[in-house]
TORVO-636810 format. One record per residue: x, y, z of N, C-alpha, C, O in turn; residue number from 1; chain. Coordinates in nm, 3 decimals. Layout:
# residues N
> X | Y | Z | X | Y | Z | X | Y | Z | X | Y | Z | NUM | A
...
END
This chain:
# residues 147
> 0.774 | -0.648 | -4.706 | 0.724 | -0.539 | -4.627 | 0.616 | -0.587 | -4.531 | 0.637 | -0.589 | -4.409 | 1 | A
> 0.521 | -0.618 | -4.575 | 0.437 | -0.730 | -4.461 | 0.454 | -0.804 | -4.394 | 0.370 | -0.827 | -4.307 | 2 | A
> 0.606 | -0.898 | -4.405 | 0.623 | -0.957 | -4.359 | 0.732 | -0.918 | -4.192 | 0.762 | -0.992 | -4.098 | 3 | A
> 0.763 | -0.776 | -4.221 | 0.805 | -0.675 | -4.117 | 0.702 | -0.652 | -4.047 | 0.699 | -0.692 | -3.930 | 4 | A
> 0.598 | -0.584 | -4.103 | 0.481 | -0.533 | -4.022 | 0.435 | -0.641 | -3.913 | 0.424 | -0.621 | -3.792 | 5 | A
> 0.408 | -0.774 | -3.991 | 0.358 | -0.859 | -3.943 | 0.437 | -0.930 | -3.792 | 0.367 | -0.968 | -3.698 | 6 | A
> 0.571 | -0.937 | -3.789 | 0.670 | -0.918 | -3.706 | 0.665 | -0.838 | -3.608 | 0.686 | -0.885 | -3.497 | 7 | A
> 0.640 | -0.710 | -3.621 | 0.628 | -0.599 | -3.554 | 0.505 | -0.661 | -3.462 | 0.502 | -0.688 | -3.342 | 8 | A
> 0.373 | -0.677 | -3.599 | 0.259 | -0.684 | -3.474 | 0.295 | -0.777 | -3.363 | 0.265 | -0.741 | -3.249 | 9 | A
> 0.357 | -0.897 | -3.383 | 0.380 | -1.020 | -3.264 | 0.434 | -0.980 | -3.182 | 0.381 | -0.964 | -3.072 | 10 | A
> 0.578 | -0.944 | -3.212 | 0.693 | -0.864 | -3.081 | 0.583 | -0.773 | -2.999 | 0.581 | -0.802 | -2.879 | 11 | A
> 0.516 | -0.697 | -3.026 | 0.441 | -0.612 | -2.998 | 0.345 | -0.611 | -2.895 | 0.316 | -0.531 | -2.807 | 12 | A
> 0.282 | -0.773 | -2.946 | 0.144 | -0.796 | -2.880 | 0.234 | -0.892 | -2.795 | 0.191 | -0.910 | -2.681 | 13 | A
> 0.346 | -0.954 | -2.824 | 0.407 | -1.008 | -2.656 | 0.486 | -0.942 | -2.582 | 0.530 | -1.005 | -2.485 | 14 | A
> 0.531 | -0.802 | -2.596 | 0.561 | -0.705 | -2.496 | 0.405 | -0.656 | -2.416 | 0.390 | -0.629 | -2.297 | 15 | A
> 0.323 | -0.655 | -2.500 | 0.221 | -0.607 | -2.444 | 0.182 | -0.675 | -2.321 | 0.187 | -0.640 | -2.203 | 16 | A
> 0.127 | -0.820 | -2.400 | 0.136 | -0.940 | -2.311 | 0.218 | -0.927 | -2.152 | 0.173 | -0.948 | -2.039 | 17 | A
> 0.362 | -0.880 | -2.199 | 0.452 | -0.892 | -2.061 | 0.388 | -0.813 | -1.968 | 0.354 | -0.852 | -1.856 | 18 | A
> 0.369 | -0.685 | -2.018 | 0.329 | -0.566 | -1.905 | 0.212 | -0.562 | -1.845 | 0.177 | -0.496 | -1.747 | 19 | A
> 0.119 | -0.679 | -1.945 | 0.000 | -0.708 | -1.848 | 0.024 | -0.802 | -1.725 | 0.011 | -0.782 | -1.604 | 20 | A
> 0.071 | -0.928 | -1.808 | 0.136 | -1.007 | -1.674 | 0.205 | -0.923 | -1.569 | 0.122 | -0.903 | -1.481 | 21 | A
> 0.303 | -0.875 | -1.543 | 0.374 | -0.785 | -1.453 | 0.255 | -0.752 | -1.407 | 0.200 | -0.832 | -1.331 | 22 | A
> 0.191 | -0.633 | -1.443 | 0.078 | -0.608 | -1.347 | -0.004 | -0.636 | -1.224 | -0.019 | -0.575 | -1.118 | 23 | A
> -0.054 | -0.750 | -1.274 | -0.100 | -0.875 | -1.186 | 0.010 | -0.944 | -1.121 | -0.031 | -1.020 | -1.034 | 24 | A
> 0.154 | -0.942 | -1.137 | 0.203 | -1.016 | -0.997 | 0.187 | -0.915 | -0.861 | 0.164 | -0.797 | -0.837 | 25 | A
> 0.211 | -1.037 | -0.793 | 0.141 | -1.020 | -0.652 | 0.254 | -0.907 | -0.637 | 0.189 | -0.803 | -0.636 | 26 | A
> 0.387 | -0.876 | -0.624 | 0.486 | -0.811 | -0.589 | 0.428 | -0.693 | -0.631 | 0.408 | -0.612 | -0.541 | 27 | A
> 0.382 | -0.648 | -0.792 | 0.308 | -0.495 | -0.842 | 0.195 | -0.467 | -0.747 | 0.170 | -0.350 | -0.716 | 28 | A
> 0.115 | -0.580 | -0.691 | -0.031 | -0.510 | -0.666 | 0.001 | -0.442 | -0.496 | -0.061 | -0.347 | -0.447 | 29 | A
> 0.134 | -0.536 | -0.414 | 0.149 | -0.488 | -0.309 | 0.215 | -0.360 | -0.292 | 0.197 | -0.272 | -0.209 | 30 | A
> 0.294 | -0.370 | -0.388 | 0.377 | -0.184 | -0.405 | 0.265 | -0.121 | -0.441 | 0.268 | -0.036 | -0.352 | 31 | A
> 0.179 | -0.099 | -0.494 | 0.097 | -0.039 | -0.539 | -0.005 | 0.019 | -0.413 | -0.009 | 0.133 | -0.368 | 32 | A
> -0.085 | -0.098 | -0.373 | -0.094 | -0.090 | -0.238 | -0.010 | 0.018 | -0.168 | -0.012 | 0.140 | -0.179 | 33 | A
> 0.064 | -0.062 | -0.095 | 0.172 | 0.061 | -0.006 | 0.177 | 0.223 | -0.107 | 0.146 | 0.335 | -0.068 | 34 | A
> 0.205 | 0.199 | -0.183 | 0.225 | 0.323 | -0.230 | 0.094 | 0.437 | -0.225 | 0.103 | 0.559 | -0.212 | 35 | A
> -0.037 | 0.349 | -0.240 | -0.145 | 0.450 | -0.185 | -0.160 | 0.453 | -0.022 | -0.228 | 0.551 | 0.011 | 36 | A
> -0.130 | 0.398 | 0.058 | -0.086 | 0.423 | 0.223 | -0.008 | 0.555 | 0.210 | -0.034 | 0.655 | 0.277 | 37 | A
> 0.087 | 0.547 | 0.124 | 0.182 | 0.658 | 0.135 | 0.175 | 0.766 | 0.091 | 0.242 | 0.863 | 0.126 | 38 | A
> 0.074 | 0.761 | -0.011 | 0.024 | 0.885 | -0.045 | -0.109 | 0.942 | 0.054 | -0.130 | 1.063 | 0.063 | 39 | A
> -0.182 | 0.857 | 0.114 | -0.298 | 0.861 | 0.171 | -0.213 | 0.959 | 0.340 | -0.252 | 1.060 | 0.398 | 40 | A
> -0.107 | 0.879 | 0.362 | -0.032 | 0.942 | 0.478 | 0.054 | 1.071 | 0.450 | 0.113 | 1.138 | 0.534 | 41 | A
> 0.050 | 1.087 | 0.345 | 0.137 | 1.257 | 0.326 | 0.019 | 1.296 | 0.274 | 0.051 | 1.402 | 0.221 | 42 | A
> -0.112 | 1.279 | 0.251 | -0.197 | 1.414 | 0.240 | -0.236 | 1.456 | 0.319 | -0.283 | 1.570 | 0.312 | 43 | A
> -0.236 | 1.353 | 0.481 | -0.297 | 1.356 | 0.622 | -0.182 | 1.446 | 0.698 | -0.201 | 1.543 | 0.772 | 44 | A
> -0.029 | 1.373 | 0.648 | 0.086 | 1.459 | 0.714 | 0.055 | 1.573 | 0.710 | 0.013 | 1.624 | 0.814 | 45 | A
> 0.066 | 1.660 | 0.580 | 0.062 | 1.786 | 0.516 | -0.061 | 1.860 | 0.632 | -0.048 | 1.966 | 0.693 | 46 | A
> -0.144 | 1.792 | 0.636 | -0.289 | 1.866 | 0.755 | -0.246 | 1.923 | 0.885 | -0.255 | 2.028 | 0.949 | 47 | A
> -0.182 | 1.773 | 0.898 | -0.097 | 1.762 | 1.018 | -0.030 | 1.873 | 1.088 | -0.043 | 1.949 | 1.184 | 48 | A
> 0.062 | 1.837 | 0.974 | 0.193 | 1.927 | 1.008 | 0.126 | 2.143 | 0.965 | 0.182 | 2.252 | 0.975 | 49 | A
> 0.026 | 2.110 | 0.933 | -0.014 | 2.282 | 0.887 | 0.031 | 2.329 | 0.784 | 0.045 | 2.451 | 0.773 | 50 | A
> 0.064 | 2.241 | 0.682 | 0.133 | 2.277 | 0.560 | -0.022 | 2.324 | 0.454 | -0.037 | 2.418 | 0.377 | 51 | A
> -0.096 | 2.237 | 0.484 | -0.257 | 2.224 | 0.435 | -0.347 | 2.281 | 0.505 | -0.343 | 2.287 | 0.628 | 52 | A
> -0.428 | 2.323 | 0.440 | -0.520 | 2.342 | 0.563 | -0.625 | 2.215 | 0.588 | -0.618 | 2.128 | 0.502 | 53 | A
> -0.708 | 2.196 | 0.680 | -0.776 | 2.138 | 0.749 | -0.880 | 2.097 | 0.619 | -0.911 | 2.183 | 0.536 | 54 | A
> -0.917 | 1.996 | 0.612 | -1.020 | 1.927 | 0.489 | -1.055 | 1.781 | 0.509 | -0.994 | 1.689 | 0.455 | 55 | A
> -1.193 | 1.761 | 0.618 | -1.230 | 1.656 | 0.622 | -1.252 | 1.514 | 0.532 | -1.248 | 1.397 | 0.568 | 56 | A
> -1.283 | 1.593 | 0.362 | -1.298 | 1.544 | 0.253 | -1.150 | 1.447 | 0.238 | -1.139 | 1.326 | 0.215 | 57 | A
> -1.089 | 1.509 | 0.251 | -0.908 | 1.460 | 0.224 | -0.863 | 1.342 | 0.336 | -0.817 | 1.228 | 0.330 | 58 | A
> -0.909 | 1.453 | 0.457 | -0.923 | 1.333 | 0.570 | -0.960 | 1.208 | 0.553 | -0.893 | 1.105 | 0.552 | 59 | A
> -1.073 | 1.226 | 0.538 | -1.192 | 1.074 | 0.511 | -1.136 | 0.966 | 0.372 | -1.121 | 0.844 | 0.365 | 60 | A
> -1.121 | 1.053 | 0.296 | -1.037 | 0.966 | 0.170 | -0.943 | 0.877 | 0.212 | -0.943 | 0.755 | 0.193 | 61 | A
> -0.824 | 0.972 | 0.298 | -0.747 | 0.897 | 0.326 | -0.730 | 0.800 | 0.423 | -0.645 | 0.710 | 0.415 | 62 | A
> -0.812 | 0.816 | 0.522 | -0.870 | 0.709 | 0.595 | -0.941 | 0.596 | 0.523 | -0.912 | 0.479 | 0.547 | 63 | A
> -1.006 | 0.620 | 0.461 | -1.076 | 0.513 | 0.352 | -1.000 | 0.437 | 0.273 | -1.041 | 0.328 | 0.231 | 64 | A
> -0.835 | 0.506 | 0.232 | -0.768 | 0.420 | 0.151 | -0.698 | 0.351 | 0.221 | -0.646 | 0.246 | 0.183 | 65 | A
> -0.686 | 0.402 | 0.341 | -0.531 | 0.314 | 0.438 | -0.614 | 0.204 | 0.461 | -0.568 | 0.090 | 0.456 | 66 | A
> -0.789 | 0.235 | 0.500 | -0.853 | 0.096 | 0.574 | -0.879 | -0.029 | 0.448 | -0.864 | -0.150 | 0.468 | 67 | A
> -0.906 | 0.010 | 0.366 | -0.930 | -0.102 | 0.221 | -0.810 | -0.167 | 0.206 | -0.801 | -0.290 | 0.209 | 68 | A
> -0.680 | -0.059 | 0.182 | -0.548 | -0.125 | 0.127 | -0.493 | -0.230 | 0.203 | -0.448 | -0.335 | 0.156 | 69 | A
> -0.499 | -0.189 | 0.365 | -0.465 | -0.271 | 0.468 | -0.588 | -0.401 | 0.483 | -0.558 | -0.507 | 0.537 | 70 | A
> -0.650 | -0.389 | 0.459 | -0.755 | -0.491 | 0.442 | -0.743 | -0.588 | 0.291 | -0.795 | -0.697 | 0.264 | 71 | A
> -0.661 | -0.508 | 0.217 | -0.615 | -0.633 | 0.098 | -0.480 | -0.681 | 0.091 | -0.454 | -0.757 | -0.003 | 72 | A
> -0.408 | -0.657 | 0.155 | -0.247 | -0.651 | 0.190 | -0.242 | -0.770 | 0.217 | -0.221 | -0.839 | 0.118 | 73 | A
> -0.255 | -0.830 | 0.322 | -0.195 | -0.967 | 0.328 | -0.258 | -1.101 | 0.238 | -0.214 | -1.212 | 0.266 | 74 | A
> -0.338 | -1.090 | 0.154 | -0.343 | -1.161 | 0.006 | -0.270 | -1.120 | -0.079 | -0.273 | -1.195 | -0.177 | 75 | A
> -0.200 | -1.030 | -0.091 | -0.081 | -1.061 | -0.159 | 0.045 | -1.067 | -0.165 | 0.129 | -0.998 | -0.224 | 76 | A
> 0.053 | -1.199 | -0.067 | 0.210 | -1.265 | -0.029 | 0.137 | -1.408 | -0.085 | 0.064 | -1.463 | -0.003 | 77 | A
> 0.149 | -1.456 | -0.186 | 0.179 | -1.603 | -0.195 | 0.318 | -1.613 | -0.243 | 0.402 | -1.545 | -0.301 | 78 | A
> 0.292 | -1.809 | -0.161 | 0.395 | -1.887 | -0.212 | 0.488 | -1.838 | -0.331 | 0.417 | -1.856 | -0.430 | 79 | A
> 0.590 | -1.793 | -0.366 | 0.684 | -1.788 | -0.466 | 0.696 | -1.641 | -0.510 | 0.761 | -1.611 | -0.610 | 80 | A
> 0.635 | -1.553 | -0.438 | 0.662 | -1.383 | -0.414 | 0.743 | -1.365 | -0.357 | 0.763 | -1.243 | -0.357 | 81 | A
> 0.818 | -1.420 | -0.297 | 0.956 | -1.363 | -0.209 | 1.041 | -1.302 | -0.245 | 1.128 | -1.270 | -0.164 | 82 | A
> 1.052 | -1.254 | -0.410 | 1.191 | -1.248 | -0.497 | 1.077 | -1.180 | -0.631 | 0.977 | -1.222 | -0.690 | 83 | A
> 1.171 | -1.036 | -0.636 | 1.132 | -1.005 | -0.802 | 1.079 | -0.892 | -0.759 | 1.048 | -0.847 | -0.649 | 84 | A
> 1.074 | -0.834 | -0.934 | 1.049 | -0.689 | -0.908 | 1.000 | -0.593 | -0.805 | 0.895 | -0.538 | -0.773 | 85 | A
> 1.172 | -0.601 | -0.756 | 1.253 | -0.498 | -0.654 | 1.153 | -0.502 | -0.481 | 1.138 | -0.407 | -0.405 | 86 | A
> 1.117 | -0.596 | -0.469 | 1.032 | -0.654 | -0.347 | 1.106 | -0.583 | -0.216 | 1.229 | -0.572 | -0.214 | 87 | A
> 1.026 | -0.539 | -0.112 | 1.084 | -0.499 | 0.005 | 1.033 | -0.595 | 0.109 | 1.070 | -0.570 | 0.224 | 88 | A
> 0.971 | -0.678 | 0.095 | 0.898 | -0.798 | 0.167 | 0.989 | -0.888 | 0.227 | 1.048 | -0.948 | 0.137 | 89 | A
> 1.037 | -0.933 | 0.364 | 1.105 | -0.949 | 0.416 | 1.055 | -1.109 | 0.449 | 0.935 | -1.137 | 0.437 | 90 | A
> 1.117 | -1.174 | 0.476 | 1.120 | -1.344 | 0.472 | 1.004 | -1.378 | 0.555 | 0.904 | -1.433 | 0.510 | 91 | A
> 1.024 | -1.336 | 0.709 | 0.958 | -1.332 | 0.813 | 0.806 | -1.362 | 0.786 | 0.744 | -1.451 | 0.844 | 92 | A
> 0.735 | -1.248 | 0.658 | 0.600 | -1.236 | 0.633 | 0.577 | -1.381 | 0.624 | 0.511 | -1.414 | 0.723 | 93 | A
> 0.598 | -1.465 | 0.561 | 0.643 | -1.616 | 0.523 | 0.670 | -1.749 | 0.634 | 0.650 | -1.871 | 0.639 | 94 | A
> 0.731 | -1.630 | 0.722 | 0.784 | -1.748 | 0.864 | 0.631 | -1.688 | 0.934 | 0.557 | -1.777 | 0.975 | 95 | A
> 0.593 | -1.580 | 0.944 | 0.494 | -1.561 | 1.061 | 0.382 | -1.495 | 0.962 | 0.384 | -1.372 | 0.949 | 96 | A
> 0.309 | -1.554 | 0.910 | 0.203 | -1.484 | 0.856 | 0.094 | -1.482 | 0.919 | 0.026 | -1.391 | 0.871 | 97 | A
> 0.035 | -1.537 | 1.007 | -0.072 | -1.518 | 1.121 | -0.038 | -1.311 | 1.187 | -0.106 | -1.208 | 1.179 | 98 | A
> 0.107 | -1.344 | 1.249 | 0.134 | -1.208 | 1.272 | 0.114 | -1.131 | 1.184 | 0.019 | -1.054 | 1.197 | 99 | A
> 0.192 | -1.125 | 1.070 | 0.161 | -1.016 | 0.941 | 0.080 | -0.972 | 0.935 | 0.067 | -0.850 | 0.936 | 100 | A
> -0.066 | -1.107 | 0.918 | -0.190 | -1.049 | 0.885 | -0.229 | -0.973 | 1.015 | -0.282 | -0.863 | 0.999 | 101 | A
> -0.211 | -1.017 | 1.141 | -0.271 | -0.976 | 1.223 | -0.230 | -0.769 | 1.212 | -0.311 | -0.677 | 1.204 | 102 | A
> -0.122 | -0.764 | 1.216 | -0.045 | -0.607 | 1.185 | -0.131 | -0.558 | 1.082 | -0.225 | -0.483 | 1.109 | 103 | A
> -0.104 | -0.596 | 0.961 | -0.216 | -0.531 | 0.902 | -0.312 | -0.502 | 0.944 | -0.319 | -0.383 | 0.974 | 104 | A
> -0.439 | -0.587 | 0.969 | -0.551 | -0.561 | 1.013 | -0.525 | -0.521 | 1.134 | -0.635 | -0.527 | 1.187 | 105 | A
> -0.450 | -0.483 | 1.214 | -0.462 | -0.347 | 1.321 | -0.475 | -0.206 | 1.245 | -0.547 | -0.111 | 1.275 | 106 | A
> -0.391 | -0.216 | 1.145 | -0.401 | -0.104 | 1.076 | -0.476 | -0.029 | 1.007 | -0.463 | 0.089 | 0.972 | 107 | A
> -0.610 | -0.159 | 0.979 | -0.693 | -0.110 | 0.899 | -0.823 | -0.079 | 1.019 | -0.894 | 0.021 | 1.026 | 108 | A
> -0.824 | -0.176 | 1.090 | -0.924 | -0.161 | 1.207 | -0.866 | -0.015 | 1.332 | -0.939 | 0.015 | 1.427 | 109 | A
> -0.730 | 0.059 | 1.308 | -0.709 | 0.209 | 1.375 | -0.776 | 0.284 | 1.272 | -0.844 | 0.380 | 1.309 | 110 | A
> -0.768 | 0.254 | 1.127 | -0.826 | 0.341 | 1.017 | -0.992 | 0.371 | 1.033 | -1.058 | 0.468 | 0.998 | 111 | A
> -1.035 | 0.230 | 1.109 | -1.133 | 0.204 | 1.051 | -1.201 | 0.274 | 1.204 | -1.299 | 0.339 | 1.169 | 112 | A
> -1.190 | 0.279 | 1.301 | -1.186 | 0.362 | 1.432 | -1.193 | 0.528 | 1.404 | -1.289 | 0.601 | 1.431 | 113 | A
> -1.082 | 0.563 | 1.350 | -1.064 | 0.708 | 1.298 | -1.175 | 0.750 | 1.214 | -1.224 | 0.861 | 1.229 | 114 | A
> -1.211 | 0.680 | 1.139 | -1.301 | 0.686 | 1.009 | -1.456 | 0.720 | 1.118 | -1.557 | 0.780 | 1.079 | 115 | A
> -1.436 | 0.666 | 1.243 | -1.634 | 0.664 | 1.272 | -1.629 | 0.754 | 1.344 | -1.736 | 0.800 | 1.381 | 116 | A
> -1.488 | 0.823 | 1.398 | -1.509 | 0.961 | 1.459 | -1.412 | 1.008 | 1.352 | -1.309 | 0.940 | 1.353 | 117 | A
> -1.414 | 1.106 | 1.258 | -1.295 | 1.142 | 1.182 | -1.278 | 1.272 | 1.268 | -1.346 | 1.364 | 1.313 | 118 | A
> -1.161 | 1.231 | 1.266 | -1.042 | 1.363 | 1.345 | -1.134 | 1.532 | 1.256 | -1.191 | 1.552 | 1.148 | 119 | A
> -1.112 | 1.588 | 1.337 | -1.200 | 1.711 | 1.349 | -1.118 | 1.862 | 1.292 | -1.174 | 1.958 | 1.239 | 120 | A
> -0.982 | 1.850 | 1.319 | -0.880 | 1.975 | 1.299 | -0.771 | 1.947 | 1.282 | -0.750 | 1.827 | 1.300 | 121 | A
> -0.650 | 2.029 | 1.244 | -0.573 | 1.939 | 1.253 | -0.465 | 1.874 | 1.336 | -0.392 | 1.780 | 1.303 | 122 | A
> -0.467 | 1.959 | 1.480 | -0.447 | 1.846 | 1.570 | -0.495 | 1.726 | 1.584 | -0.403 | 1.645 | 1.592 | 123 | A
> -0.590 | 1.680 | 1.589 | -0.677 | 1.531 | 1.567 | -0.572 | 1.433 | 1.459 | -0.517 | 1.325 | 1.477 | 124 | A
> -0.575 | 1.532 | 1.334 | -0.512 | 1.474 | 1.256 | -0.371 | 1.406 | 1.260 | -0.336 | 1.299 | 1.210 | 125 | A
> -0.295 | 1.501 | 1.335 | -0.171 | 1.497 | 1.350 | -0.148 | 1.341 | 1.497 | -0.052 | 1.263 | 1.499 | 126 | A
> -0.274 | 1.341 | 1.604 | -0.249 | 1.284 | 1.652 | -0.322 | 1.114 | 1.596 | -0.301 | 1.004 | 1.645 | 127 | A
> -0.399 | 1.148 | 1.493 | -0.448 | 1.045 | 1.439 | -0.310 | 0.964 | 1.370 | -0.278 | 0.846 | 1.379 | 128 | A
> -0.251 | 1.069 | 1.303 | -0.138 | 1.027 | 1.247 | -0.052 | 0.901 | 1.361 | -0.030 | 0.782 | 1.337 | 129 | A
> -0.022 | 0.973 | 1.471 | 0.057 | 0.876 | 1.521 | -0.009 | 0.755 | 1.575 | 0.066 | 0.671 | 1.624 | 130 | A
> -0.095 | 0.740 | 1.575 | -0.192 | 0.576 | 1.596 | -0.141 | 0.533 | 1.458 | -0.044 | 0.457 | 1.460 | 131 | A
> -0.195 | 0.575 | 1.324 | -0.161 | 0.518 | 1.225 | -0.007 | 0.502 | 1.203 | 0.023 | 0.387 | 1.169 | 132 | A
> 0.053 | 0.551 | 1.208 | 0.216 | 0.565 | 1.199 | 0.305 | 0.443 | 1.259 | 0.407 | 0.389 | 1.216 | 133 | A
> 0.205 | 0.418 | 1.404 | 0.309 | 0.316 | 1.514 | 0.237 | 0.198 | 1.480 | 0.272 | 0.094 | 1.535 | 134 | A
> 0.113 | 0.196 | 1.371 | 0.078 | 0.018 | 1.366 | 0.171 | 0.002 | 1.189 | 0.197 | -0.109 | 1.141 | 135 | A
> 0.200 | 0.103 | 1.135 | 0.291 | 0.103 | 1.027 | 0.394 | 0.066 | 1.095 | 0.422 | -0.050 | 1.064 | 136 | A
> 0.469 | 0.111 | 1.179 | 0.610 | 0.109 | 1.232 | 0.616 | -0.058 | 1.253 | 0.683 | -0.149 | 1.205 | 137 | A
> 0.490 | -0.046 | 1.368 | 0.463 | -0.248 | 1.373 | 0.542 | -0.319 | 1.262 | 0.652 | -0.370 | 1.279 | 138 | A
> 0.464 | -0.316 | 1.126 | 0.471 | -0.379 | 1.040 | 0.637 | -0.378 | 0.971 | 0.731 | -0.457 | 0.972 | 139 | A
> 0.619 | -0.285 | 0.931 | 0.797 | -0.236 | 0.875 | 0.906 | -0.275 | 0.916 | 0.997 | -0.306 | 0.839 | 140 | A
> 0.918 | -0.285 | 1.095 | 1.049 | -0.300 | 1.164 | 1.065 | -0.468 | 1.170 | 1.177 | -0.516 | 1.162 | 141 | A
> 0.938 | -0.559 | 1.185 | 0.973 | -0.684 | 1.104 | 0.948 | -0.772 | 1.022 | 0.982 | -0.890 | 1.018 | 142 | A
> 0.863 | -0.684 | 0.928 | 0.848 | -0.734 | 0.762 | 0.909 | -0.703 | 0.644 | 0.926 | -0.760 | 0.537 | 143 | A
> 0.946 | -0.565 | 0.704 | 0.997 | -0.503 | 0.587 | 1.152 | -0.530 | 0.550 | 1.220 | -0.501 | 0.649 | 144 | A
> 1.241 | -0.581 | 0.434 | 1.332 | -0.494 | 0.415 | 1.435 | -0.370 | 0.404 | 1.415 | -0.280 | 0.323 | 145 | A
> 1.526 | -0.370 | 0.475 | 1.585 | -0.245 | 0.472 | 1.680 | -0.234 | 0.338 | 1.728 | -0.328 | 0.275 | 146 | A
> 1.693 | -0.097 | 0.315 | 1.727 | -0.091 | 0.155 | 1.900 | -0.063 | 0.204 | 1.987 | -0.049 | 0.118 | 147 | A
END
């Protein structure tokens, strides 16, 4: 019977093990990343578009997350990330990473612009949106993978 338990604990503590590792690859921290851009950009959409109402607080957040995230984004492409859990990262980042980074940091430096006058209503917003939107588009149409 202990000698089950004891079994259990190992399998256990090296699944655990796995899901920490996963974590920390570079491929998790960049989805992760993007994925707060994308949430940061549909709480701004929603303003936008008048689905929300107007909330500088929300505004500013999300300006604050697009400018940090985009400001940590291109540290995580190293060497031997090209491949693995379900990556949309396109070769190119790899052939031209001077560019990459440079795209990013447009993105974070339009964030970071928006942020010292924050858009006021939500027209502002909506047109803030499309500054942020077309240095995304930048990036996407030749870094990204198409699914």
């Amino acid at each position: 019977m202990k000698l089950k338990a004891v079994l259990f604990a190992i399998a256990f503590t090296g699944l655990a093990g796995g899901a920490v590792t996963a974590a920390d690859e570079p491929q998790v921290v960049r989805q992760a990343l993007m994925k707060k851009v994308g949430g940061a950009m549909g709480a701004m959409a929603a303003i936008g578009k008048g689905e929300k109402p107007y909330d500088a607080a929300v505004v500013t957040a999300s300006l604050t997350t697009i400018s940090a995230s985009a400001k940590a984004f291109p540290d995580q492409f190293p060497a031997g990330s090209e491949t693995g859990m379900e990556t949309e990262a396109g070769p190119k980042i790899w052939e031209t990473p001077d560019d990459f980074k440079a795209k990013s940091l447009k993105l974070a430096a339009n964030a970071d612009a928006l942020l010292a006058a924050v858009p006021a209503d939500q027209a502002a917003v909506g047109a803030a949106l499309g500054v942020l939107g077309g240095s995304c588009g930048d990036c996407h149409q030749v870094y990204r993978l198409k699914k």
